[in-house]
C-alpha positions as CSV (number, residue, x, y, z in Angstrom):
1,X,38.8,2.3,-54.5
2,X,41.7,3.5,-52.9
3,X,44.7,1.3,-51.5
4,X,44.8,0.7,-48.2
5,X,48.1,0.6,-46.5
6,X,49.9,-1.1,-43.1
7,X,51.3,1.1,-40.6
8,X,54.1,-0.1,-37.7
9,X,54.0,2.3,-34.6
10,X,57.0,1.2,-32.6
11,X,60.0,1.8,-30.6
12,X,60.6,2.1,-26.6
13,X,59.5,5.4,-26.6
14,X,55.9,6.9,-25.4
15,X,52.8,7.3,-27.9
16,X,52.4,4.4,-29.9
17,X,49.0,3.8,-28.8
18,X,48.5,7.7,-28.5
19,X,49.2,7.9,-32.3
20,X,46.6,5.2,-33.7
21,X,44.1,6.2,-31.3
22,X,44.9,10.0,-33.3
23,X,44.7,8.1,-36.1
24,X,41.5,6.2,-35.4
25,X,40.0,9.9,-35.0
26,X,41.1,11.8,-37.9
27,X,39.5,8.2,-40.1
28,X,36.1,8.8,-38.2
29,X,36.0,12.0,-38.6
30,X,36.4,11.7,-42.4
31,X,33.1,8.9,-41.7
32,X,35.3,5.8,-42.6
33,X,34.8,3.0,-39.8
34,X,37.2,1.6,-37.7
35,X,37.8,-1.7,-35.4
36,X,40.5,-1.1,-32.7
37,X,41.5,-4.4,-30.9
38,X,44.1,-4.0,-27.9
39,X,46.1,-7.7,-27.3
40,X,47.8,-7.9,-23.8
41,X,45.5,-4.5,-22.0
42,X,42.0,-4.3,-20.5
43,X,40.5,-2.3,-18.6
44,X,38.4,1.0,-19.1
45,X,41.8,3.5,-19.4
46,X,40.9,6.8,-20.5
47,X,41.8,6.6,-24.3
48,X,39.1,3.4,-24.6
49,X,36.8,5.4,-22.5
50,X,37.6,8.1,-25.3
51,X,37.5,5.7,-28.5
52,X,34.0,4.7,-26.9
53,X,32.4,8.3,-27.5
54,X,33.1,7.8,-31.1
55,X,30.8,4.6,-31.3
56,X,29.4,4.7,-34.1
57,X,32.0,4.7,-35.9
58,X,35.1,3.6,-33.8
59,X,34.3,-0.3,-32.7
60,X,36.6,-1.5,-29.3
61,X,38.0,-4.9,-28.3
62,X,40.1,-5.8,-25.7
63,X,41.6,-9.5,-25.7
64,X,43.7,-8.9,-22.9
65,X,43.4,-9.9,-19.0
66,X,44.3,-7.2,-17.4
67,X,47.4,-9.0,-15.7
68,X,49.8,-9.5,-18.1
69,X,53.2,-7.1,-17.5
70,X,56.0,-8.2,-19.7
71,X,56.6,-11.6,-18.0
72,X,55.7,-15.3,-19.1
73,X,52.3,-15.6,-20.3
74,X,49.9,-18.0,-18.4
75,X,47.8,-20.6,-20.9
76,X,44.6,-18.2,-20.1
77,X,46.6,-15.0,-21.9
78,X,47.7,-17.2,-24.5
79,X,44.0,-18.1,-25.3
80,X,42.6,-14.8,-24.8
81,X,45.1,-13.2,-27.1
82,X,44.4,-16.0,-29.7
83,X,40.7,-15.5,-29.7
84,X,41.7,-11.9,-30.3
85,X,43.6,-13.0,-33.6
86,X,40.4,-15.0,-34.6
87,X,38.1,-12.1,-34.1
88,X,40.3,-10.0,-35.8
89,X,40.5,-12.3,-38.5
90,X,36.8,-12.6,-38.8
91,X,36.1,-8.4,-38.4
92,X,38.9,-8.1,-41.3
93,X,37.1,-11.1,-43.5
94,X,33.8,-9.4,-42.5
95,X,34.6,-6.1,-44.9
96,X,32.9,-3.8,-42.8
97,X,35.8,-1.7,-41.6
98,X,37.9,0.8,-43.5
99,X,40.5,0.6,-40.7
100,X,41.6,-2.2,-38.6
101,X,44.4,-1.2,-35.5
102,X,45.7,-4.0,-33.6
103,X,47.2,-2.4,-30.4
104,X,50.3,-4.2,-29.0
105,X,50.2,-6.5,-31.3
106,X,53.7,-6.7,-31.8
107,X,53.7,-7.4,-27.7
108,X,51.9,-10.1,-28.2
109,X,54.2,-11.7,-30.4
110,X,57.0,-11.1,-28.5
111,X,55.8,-13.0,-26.0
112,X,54.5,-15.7,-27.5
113,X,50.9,-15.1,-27.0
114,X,50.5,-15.8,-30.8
115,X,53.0,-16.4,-33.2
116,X,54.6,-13.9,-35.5
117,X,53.5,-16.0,-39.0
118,X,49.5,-14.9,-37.7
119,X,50.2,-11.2,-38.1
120,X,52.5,-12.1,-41.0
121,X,49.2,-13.6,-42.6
122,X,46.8,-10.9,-41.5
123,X,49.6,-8.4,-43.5
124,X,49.8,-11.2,-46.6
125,X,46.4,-11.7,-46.9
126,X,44.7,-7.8,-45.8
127,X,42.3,-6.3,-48.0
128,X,43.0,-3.9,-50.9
129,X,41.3,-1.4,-49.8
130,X,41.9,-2.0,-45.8
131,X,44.1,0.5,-43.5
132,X,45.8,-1.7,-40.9
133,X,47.6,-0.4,-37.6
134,X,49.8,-2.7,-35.8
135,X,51.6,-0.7,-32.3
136,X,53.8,-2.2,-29.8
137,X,57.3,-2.1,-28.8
138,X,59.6,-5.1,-30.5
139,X,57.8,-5.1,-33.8
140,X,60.1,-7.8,-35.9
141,X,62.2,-6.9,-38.5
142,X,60.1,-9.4,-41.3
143,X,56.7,-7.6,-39.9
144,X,58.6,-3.9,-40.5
145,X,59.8,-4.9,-43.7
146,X,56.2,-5.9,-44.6
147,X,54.8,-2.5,-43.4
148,X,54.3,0.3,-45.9
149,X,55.3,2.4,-43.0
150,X,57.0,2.1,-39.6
151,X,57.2,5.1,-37.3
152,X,59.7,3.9,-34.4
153,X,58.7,6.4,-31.5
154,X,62.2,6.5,-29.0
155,X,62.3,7.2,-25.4
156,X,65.4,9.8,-24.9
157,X,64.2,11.2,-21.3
158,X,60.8,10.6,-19.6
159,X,59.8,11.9,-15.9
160,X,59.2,8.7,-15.0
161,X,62.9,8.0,-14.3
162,X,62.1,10.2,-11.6
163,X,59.4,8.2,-9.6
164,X,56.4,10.1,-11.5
165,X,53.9,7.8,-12.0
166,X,51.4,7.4,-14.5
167,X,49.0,10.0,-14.7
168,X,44.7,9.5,-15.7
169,X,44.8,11.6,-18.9
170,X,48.2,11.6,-20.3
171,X,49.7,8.1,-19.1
172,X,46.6,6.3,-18.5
C-alpha cells in the first residue's frame, strides 16, 4: 500500500480549483476513486458539470449556498459548511476513496465557517493510504506546515483588472 500524501493549492492567484480538478482526472484515469467536496460554492459551474461525466469514479458535493462572497457568514453557511466537514469526515472514515479534495477549504476557515483545528484533525487523523487536496486562498501557516506539499499559485496580472468578466469555460 502506498502512502498517501496532503496537498495545499493556494495563493491569490487563478487555478487552485483548476489544478485539483486536473488532479481529480489524471487519479480517475489511473481507476483510483475520488470524493471532491466544494465548501463556500454551489451551483452547476462548468468544472462540476465536467467532474460529473467522470461519475463513476469522480463523487461531487457541494456544502455551499450559493451566496456567500467573502463577507460575514450567516448561521445558515456556517451550518451548511459544517455538515460538509461531517460528511467529509464520514466519506474519509468510510475507506472507499483513494482521493479526498476539499475545495475552498481553506476559505472556509478563514471565515469562520468551521474552525481551523477540524481540518487540522482531518490532516492528523487521514488515512495511510488516502490522497487529500485542500484549495483555497489564506491556507494557514500550521495547515501548510502540515501539508506534504503546498503549491501557492500568485496572481501577477489578470484581464480582469480590466473589466473582463468571468467567462463559461475558463472562469466559470
Amino acid at each position: 500500500m502506498n502512502k498517501g500524501y496532503v496537498h495545499v493549492l493556494t495563493g491569490n492567484g487563478k487555478g487552485k480549483t483548476t489544478a485539483a480538478i486536473g488532479l481529480s482526472i489524471r487519479a480517475a484515469g489511473a481507476g483510483m476513486k475520488i470524493f471532491f467536496g466544494q465548501f463556500v460554492k454551489k451551483g452547476e459551474f462548468s468544472e462540476i458539470k465536467a467532474l460529473k461525466r467522470f461519475d463513476d469514479l469522480i463523487t461531487v458535493e457541494q456544502f455551499g449556498l450559493d451566496r456567500f462572497t467573502n463577507k460575514k457568514p450567516d448561521l445558515e453557511d456556517i451550518q451548511a459548511a459544517r455538515r460538509g466537514l461531517e460528511r467529509v469526515k464520514q466519506v474519509i472514515a468510510s475507506g472507499r476513496y483513494d482521493m479526498v479534495i476539499l475545495d475552498e477549504a481553506n476559505v472556509a476557515v478563514e471565515f469562520g465557517l468551521f474552525p481551523m483545528q477540524e481540518l487540522l484533525g482531518i490532516i492528523i487523523n487521514k488515512p495511510y493510504a488516502l490522497e487529500l487536496v485542500i484549495t483555497g486562498r489564506y491556507a494557514s501557516p500550521r495547515i501548510m506546515e502540515m501539508a506534504d506539499m503546498v503549491t501557492e499559485l500568485q496572481a501577477k496580472k489578470h484581464y480582469y483588472e480590466h473589466g473582463t468578466e468571468a467567462r463559461t469555460g475558463i472562469e466559470k
